[in-house]
TORSE-344884 format. One record per residue (C-alpha): x, y, z; residue in three letters. Coordinates in steps of 0.05 Angstrom, whole numbers, padded with zeros to 5 digits, always signed. Layout:
XYZala
...
This chain:
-01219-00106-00807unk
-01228-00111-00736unk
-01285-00155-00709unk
-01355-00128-00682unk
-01366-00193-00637unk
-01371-00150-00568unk
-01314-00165-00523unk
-01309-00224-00472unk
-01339-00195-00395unk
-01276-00180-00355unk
-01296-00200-00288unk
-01255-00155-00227unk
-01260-00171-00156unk
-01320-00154-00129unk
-01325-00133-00065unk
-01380-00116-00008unk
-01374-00056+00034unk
-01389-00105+00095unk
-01330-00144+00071unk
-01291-00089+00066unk
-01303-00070+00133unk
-01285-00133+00159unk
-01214-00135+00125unk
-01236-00191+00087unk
-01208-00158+00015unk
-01192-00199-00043unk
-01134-00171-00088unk
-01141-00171-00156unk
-01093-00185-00209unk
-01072-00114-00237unk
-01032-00112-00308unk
-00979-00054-00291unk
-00919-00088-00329unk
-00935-00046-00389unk
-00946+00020-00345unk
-00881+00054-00369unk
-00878+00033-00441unk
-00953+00059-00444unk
-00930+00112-00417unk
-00880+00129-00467unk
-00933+00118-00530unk
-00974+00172-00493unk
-00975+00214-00561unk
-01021+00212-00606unk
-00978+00181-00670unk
-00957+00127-00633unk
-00994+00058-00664unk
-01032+00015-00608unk
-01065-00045-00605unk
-01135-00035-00622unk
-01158-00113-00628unk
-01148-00116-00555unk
-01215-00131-00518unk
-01180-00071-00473unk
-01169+00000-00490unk
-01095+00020-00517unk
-01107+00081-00468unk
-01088+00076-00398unk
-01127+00135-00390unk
-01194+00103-00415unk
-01179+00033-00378unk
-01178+00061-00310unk
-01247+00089-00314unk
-01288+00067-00366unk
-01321-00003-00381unk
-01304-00052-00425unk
-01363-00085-00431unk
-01446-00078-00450unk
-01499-00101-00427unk
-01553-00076-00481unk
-01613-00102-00454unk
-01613-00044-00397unk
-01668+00004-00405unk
-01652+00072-00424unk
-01718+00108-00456unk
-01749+00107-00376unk
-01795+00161-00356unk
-01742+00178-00291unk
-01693+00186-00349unk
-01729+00235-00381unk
-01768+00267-00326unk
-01690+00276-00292unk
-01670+00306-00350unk
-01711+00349-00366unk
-01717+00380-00295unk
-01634+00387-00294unk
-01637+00411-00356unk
-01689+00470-00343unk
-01662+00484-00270unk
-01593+00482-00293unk
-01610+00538-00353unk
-01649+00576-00308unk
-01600+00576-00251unk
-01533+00578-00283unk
-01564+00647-00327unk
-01592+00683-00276unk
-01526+00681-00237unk
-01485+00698-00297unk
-01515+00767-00300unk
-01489+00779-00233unk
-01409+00789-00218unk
-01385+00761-00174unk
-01419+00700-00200unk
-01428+00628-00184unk
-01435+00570-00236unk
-01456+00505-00221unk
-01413+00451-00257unk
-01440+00382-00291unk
-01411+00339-00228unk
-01451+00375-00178unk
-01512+00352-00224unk
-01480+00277-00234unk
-01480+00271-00157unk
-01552+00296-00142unk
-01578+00262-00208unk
-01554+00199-00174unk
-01605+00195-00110unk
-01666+00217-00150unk
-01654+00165-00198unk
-01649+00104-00145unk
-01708+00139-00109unk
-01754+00133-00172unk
-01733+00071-00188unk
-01752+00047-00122unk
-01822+00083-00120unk
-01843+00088-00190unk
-01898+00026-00203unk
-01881-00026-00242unk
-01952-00050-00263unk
-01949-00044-00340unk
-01999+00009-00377unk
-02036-00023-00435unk
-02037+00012-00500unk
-02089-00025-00536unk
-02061-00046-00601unk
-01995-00008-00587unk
-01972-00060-00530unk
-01949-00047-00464unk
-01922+00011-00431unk
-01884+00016-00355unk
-01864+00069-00317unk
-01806+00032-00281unk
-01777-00020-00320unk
-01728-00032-00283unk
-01719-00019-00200unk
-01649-00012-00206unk
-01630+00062-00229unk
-01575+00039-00282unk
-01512+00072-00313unk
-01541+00085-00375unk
-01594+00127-00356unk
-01550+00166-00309unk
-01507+00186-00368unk
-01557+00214-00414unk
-01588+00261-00350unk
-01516+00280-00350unk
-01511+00292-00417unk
-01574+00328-00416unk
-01558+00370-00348unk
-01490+00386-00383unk
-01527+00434-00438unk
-01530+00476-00383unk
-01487+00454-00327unk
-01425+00440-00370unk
-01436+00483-00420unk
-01451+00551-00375unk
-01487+00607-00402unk
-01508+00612-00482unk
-01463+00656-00517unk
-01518+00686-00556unk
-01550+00709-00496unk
-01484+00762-00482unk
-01524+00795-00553unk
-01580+00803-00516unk
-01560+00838-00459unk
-01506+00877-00497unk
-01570+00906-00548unk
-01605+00925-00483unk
-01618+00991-00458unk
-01558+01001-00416unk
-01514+00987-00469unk
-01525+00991-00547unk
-01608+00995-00531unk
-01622+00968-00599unk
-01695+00950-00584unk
-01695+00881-00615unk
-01756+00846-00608unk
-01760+00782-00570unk
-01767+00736-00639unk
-01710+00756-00641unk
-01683+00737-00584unk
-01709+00672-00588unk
-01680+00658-00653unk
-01618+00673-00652unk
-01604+00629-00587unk
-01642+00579-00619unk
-01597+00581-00684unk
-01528+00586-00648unk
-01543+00526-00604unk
-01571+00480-00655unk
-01524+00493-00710unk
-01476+00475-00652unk
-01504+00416-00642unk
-01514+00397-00714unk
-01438+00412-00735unk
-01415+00368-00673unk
-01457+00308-00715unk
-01423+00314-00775unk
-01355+00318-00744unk
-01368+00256-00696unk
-01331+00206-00747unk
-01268+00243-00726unk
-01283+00272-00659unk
-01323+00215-00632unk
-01304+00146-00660unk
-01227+00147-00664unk
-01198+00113-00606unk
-01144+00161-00596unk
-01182+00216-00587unk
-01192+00207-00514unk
-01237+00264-00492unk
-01200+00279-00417unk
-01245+00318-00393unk
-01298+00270-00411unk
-01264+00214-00359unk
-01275+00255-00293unk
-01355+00241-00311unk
-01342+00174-00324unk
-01302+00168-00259unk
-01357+00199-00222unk
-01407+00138-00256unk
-01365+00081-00245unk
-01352+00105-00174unk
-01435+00108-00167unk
-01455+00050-00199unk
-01401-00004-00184unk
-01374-00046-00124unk
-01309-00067-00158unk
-01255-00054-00116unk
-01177-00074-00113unk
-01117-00065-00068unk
-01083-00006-00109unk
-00998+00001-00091unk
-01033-00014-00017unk
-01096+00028-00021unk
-01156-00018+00000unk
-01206+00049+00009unk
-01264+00045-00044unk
-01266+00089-00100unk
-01332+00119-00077unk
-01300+00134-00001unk
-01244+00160-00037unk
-01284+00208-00068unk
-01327+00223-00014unk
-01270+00239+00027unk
-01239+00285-00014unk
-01307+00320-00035unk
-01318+00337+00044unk
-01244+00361+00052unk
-01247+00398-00010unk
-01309+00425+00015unk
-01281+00444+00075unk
-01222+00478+00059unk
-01249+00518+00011unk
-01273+00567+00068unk
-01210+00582+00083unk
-01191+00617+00008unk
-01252+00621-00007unk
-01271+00667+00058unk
-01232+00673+00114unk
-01162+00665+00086unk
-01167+00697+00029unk
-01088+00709+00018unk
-01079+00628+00022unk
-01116+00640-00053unk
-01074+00700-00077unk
-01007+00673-00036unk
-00957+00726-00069unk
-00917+00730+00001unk
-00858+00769-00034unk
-00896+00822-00060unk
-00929+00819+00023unk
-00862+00834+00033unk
-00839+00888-00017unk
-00910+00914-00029unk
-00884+00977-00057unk
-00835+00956-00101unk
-00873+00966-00173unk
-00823+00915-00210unk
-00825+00859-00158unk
-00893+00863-00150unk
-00902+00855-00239unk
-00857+00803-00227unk
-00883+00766-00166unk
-00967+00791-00167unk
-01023+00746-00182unk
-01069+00799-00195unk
-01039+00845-00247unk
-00967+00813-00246unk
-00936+00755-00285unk
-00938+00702-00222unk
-00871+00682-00217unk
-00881+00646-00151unk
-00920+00572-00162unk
-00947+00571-00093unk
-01029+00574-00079unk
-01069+00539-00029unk
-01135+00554-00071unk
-01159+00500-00116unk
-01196+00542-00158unk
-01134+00582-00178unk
-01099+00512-00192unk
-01158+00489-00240unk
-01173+00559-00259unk
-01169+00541-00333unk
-01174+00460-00338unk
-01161+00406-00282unk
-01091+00391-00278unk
-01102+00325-00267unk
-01138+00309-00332unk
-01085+00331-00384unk
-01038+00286-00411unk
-00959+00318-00373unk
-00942+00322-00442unk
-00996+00372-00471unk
-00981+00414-00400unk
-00915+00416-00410unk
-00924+00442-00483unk
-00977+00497-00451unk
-00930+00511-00395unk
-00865+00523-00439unk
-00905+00570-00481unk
-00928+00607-00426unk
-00866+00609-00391unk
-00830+00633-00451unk
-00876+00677-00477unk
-00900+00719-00414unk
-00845+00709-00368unk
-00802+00731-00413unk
-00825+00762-00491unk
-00869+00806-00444unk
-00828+00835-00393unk
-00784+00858-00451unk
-00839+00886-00487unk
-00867+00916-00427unk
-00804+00950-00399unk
-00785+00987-00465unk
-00850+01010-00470unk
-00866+00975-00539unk
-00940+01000-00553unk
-00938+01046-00498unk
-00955+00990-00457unk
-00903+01011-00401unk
-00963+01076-00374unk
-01010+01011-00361unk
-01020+00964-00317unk
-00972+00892-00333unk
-01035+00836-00327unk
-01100+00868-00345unk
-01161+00854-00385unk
-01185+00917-00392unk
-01180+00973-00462unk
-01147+01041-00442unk
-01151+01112-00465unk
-01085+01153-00476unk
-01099+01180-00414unk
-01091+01112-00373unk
-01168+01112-00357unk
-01206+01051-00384unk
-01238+01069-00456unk
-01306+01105-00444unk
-01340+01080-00513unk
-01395+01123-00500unk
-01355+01176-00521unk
-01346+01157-00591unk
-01422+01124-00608unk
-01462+01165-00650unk
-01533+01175-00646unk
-01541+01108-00696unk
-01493+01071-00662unk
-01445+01074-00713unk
-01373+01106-00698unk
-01376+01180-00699unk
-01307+01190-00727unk
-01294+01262-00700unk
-01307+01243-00630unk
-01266+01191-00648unk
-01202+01238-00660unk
-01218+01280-00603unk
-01218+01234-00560unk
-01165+01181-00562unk
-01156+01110-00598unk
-01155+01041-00555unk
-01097+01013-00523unk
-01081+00948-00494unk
-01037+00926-00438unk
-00977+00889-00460unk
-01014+00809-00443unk
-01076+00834-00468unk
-01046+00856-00537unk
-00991+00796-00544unk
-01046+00753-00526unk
-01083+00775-00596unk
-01010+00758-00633unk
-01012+00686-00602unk
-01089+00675-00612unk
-01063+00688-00697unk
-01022+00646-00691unk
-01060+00588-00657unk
-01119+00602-00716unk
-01063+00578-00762unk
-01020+00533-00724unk
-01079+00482-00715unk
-01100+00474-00797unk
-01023+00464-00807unk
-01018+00417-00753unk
-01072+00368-00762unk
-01064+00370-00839unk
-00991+00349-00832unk
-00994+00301-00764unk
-01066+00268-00778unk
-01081+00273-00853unk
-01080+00188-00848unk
-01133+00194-00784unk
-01176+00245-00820unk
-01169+00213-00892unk
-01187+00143-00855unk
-01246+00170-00821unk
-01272+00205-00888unk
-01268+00139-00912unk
-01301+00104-00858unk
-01237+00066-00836unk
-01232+00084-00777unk
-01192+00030-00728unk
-01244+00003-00685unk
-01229-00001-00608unk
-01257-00047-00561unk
-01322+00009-00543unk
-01321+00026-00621unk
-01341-00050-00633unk
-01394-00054-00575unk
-01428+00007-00600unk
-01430-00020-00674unk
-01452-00088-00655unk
-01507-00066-00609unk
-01531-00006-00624unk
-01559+00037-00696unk
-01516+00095-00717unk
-01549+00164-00727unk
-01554+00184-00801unk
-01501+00245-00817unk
-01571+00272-00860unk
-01603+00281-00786unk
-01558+00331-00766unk
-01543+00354-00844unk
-01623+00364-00830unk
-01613+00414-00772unk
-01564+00452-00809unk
-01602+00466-00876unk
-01661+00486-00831unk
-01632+00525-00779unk
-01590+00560-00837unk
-01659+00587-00869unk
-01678+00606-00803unk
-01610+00656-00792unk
-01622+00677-00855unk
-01690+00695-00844unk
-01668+00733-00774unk
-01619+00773-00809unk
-01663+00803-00869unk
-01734+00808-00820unk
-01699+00845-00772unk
-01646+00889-00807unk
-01588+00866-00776unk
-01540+00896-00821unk
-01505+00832-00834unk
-01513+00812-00901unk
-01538+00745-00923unk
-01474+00724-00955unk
-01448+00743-00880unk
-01483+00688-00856unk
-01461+00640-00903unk
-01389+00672-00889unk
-01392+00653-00817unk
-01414+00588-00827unk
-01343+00570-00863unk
-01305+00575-00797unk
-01344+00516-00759unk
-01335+00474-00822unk
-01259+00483-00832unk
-01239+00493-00747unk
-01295+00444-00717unk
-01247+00379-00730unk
-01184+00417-00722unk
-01201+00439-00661unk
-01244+00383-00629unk
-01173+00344-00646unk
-01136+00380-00601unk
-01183+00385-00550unk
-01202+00314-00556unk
-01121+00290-00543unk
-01104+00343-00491unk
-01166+00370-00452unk
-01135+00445-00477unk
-01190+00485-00508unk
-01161+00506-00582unk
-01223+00544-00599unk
-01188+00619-00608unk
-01237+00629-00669unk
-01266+00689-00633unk
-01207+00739-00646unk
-01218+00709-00726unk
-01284+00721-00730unk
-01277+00796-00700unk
-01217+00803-00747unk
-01259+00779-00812unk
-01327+00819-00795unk
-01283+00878-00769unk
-01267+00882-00833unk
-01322+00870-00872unk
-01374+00900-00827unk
-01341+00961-00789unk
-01388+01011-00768unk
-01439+00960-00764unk
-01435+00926-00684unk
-01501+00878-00688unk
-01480+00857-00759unk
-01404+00841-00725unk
-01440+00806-00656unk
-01480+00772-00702unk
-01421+00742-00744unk
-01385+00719-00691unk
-01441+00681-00656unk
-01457+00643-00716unk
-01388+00629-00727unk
-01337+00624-00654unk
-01392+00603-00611unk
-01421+00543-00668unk
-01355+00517-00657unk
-01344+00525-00582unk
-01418+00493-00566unk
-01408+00440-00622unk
-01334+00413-00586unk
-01380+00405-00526unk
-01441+00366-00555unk
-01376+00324-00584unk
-01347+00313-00516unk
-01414+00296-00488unk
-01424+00247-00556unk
-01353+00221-00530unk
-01387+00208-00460unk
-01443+00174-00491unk
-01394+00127-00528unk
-01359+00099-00477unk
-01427+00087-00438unk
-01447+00049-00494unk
-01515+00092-00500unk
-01554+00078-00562unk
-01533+00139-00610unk
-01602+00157-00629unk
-01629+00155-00558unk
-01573+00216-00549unk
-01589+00254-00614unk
-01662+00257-00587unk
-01635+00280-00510unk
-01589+00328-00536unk
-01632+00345-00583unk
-01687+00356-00535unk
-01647+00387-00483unk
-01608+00436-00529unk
-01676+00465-00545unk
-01701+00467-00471unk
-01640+00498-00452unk
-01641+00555-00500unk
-01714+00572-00486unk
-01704+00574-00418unk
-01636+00614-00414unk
-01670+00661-00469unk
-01730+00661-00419unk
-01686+00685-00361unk
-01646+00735-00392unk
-01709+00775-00421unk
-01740+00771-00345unk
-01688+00793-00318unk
-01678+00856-00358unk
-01751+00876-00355unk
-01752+00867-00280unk
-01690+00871-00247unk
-01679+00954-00219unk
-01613+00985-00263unk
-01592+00917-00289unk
-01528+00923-00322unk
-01515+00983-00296unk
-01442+00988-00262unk
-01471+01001-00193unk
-01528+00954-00188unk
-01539+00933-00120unk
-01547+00871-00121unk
-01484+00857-00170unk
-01532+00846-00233unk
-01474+00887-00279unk
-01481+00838-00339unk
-01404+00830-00339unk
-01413+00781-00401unk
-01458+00822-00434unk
-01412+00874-00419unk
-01350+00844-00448unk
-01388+00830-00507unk
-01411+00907-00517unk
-01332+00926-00512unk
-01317+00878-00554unk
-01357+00898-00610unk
-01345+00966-00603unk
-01271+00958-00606unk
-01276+00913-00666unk
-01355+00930-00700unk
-01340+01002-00685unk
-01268+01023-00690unk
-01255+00965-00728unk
-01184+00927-00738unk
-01167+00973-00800unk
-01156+01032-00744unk
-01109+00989-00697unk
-01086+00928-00745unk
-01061+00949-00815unk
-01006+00967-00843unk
-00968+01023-00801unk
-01013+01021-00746unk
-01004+01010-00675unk
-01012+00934-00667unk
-00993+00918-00748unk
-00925+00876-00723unk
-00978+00820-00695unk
-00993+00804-00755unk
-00931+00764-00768unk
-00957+00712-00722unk
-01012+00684-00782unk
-00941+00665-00820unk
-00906+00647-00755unk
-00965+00594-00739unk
-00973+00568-00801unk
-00907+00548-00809unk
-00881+00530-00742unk
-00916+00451-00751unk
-00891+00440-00826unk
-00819+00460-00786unk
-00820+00401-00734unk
-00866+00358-00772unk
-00803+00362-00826unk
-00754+00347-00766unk
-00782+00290-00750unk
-00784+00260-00818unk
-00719+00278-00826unk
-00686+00260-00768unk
-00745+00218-00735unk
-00720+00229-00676unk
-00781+00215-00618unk
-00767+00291-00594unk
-00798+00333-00646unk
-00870+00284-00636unk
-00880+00320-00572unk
-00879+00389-00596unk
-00947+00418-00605unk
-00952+00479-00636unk
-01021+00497-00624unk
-01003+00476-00546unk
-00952+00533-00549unk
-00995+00583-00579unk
-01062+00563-00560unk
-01051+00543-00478unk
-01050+00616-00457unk
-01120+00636-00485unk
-01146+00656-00421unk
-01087+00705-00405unk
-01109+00754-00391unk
-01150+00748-00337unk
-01108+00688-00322unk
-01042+00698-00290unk
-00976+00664-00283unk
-01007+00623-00216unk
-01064+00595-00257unk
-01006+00567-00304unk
-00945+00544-00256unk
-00986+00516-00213unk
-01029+00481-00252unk
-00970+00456-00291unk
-00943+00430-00215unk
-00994+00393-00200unk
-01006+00354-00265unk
-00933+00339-00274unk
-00938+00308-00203unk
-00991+00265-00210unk
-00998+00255-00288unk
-00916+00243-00294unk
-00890+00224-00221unk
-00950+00184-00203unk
-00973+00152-00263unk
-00888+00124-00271unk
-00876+00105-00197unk
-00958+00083-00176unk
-00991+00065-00235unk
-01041+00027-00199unk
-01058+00080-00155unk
-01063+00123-00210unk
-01105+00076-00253unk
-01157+00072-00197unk
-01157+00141-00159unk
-01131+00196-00209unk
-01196+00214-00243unk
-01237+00201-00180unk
-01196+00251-00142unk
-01207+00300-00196unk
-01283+00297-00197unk
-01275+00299-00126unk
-01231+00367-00127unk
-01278+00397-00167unk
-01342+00371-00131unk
-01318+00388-00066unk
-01301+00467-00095unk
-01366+00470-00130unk
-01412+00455-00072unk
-01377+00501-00028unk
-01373+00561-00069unk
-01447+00553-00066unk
-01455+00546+00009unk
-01413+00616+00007unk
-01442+00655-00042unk
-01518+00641-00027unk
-01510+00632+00050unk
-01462+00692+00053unk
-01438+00737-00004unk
-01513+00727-00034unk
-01552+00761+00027unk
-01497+00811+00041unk
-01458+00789+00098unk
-01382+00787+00097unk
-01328+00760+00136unk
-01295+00807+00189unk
-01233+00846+00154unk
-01166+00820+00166unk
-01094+00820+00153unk
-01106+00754+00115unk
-01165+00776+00077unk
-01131+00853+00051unk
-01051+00840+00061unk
-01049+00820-00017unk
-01097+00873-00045unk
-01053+00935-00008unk
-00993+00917-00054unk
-00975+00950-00121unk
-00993+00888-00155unk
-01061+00894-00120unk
-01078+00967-00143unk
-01051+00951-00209unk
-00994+01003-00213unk
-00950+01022-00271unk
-00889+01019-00298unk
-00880+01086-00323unk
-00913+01149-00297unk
-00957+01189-00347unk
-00914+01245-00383unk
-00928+01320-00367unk
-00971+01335-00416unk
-01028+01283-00389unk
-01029+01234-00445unk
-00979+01181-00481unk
-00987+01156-00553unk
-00993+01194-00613unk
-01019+01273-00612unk
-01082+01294-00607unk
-01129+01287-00674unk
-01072+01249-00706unk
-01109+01184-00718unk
-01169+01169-00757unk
């Protein structure tokens, strides 16, 4: 059993920043004579040393510390009085601007950074004369006058309830029920409650499933190490001479911030083509085929080249994914669109050939995109004979394969886990988990949270949707309820797994939960919006409270000190975003209206109305069974399911190292965001991270060790804060930048107007006749 005696301090080179100055820097000794064969055991089977008083993770060594101090205060009144203003300004902030497309969304890191001056500030103003509490004892308001690392993580864990997380999903229900859409009248209780419920139950899932999302050494959390990055750079002095490198991590990432920051402008603004860089469709710009083929609007994206950082990390940060897990998402996306698709496309499977290649949007069988108006009855059920007059949905060719792979993925990632990590998950069921150098500092230190406290949550918040659903006649059964609830418990560890290795988001439980309550509930949209929050979304906020339990681990916070601030802030958050959305749509002229002038179109909201009209109100009987347009998907629940027993059985087999690095749900899973995602967001990204998580972390290990995650904060920082400058200096009071050649040459291509293959027959529509469907 491994040992629970914290580690022995491991004591780098500290260094002043007068010292550095001066020149006068002391190299420290730097372990790289294991970088390649650590390297190698990148993958997740491979067995480690985990009685080290060091990580077996190169990842987790370069960024996060080995050691504890527990005597550093964490409870402080700055702690909670920072948190709890991030937390509300964040929710209030990031809402309001998510009603509004274009939008802007302020990220976690942008609240890390300004979190970090108000916290030294307070400590240095806040008295430290101790309150007396009669028989209770003493009571300070600054314990401490040094703002600590501790506290600084739980703001950001806090902050990230709304900074990280973005915009409650429940709240799309609220907007799609208002009057501009279904205009459902729901009463703000309501409201309340159901954000409430989806948020908590969230939360309380990601409890339960912290023994195998949170503990276990190997599951890494990437995206949790650009935060820790961001800490260490803010908190420590340490420095080293890295392959040559004497700069400070913290001018490293200051550096890159400001010319991240900078150049933004450029794509962001003035440039606008350096973002969309498709110079052979520039050239060609009416040839329809080579602008499918070369587009980054409604084309496949052949060409890797963007100068627009955004488009690089459009779905993840390159540089946080292991090259392995980007290579898996890159082959599948490379094999699947660049070339399944095309054929598909160009024979005019599904009719897909009258559309445009890359587009998001549902079509009539006219080529006009799906006026659902037309086919909502007075009840807002599906009036069937407008129905047949007027024309079933169809789907570009992305936009439909996309729903084959997303099958796929829902069963590729039970078969997976079960077959490659039955010992991990069996172990942790167990409580056997193999302890790693932070595992051991936390237990030694520190008192776990009872499982019952979130089991707690659960049980209540349960009665509470069940209550919602009956009071105010819903549609959705109570069995639904119970229903939806099955997902998070068999996906949430499957999918927090995957996540938790590769930093890829696995969560594709949204086209499962439509399928199911299409099903069950068609005719009946709240009933089916309802369903899905309590079921997708549960999962999608609990991976996140996971990641941010991850961050809390490796900070060596006390675990109950983060139950109560997520807790806390989870609550806060939802009020507030809740709080927003209702203001907003009592007060805000023709919000979600098309046309609104300031941009206020509710696009979310919007997608989520669409959504549940295509699925609540035509329902997946109409498009998905047998003999219907888009039955042949359905192969791809068999396809995924057994497509990790296949390699999993090669390896046994053979055991040859090759068939390890396969990952099915990688494959299937890495192109969730196609569409709107195009081949650039994909090659690019894929570019990048092979450079510096393959090429980089071989040849410069040390540089890698010390700079990779900084630069990625720093990438991300640096785009963050100048989006903002634009869009509320600029886009947000109306001015624009004079028109250009640079700022229209890619939108007055084919790819830019979207144009398609095949021109619409003579007789005005494709698909089957008139009245012929049902």
């Amino acid at each position: 059993m491994a040992s629970k005696s914290p580690a022995p301090e491991i004591k780098p080179a500290i260094i002043d920043e007068e010292e550095i100055d001066k020149g006068q820097i002391v190299k420290a000794e730097i372990d790289t004579t294991k970088s390649e064969e650590e390297d190698e055991n990148e993958n997740e089977n491979v067995e480690f040393d985990y009685e080290s008083n060091r990580s077996p993770f190169p990842e987790v060594r370069a960024v996060v510390p080995e050691t504890d101090d527990p005597g550093l205060p964490v409870n402080t009144v700055r702690m909670w009085l920072l948190g709890i203003i991030f937390t509300i300004l964040g929710s209030g902030i990031n809402q309001f601007f998510s009603l509004r497309y274009p939008s802007v969304h302020i990220v976690s890191l942008v609240a890390e950074l300004l979190a970090y001056p108000c916290g030294v500030f307070l400590a240095k103003t806040l008295p430290t004369t101790p309150i007396k509490l009669g028989p209770l004892g003493a009571f300070t308001l600054n314990p401490d006058r040094s703002f600590n690392i501790k506290e600084h993580t739980v703001i950001v864990i806090m902050s990230n309830v709304s900074f990280g997380y973005g915009s409650a999903d429940a709240t799309n229900i609220i907007q799609a029920s208002s009057k501009s859409f279904y205009n459902f009248g729901l009463k703000a209780g309501f409201d309340v409650l159901i954000v409430l419920c989806a948020q908590l139950l969230g939360f309380g899932v990601a409890g339960l499933a912290a023994p195998w999302l949170v503990e276990p050494a190997s599951i890494i959390w990437p995206g949790v190490l650009s935060n820790c990055a961001m800490l260490e750079t803010l908190h420590s002095r340490a420095n080293h001479i890295a392959d040559g490198w004497r700069i400070t991590r913290l001018r490293f990432f200051l550096y890159v911030t400001a010319g991240g920051f900078v150049w933004y402008f450029f794509p962001g603004l003035m440039f606008t083509a350096l973002s969309y860089f498709t110079w052979v469709c520039w050239i060609a710009p009416k040839n329809v085929i080579v602008n499918q083929l070369f587009g980054m609007q409604t084309g496949l994206g052949l060409s890797p080249i963007t100068f627009d950082w955004s488009q690089i990390a459009y779905n993840t940060n390159p540089l946080l994914s292991p090259s392995w897990a980007a290579l898996n998402v890159f082959f599948g996306f490379a094999f699947f669109y660049w070339i399944v698709v095309p054929a598909l496309y160009y024979t005019n499977v599904w009719f897909t050939a009258y559309l445009p290649l890359m587009t998001s949007d549902v079509y009539d069988n006219t080529g006009a995109v799906y006026d659902t108006a037309r086919v909502i009855a007075a009840d807002n059920t599906l009036n069937v004979d407008a129905y047949r007059r007027y024309s079933p949905p169809f789907l570009g060719a992305t936009f439909a394969f996309v729903y084959g792979l997303s099958f796929a993925a829902i069963t590729s990632v039970l078969t997976h886990i079960g077959f490659w990590h039955a010992k991990d998950l069996w172990a942790a069921l167990k409580g056997r988990n193999r302890l790693d150098v932070h595992a051991r500092l936390v237990r030694a230190s520190y008192r776990q949270t009872p499982w019952y406290w979130y089991a707690g949550i659960i049980v209540v918040i349960t009665a509470i949707a069940i209550a919602i659903v009956e009071v105010y006649h819903t549609k959705l059964p109570v069995y639904g309820v119970f229903l939806a609830l099955i997902i998070p418990a068999v996906y949430m560890v499957p999918c927090g797994i995957v996540q938790g290795i590769t930093n890829v988001d696995a969560n594709q439980l949204n086209v499962l939960s439509e399928f199911i309550g299409g099903y069950l509930f068609e005719g009946r949209p709240l009933a089916n919006m309802i369903f899905k929050i309590l079921s997708t979304d549960v999962v999608g906020q609990g991976v996140y409270f996971a990641m941010d339990m991850k961050l809390a681990h490796y900070m060596k916070v006390p675990p109950r000190t983060c139950f109560v601030a997520q807790g806390v802030a989870t609550i806060l958050g939802a009020l507030t975003q809740t709080g927003v959305t209702l203001w907003m749509l009592s007060n805000i002229a023709d919000i979600c209206e098309s046309g609104q002038s300031d941009g206020f179109s509710c696009p979310n909201g919007r997608t989520v109305y669409s959504s549940s009209v295509i699925w609540g109100l035509v329902g997946p009987r109409r498009l998905y069974s047998a003999g219907r347009i888009y039955s042949s998907l359905l192969h791809f629940f068999w396809i995924g399911a057994i497509a990790p027993i296949v390699t999993w059985a090669l390896y046994k087999y053979t055991r040859r190292e090759f068939w390890k690095w396969i990952n099915w749900p990688l494959i299937f899973v890495g192109t969730w965001n196609v569409p709107p995602a195009t081949g650039i967001n994909y090659s690019s990204w894929a570019l990048v991270n092979f450079v510096f998580n393959h090429v980089f972390r071989r040849r410069y290990f040390a540089w890698w060790t010390k700079y990779n995650y900084v630069l990625a904060a720093a990438l991300d920082t640096g785009l963050a804060l100048s989006g903002i400058v634009i869009f509320f200096c600029i886009s947000y009071p109306g001015a624009t930048f004079p028109s250009w050649w640079g700022n229209t040459v890619y939108l007055n291509t084919a790819d830019g107007e979207g144009v398609a293959y095949m021109a619409m027959p003579e007789v005005g529509y494709f698909g089957p006749a008139n009245g012929t469907w049902s």
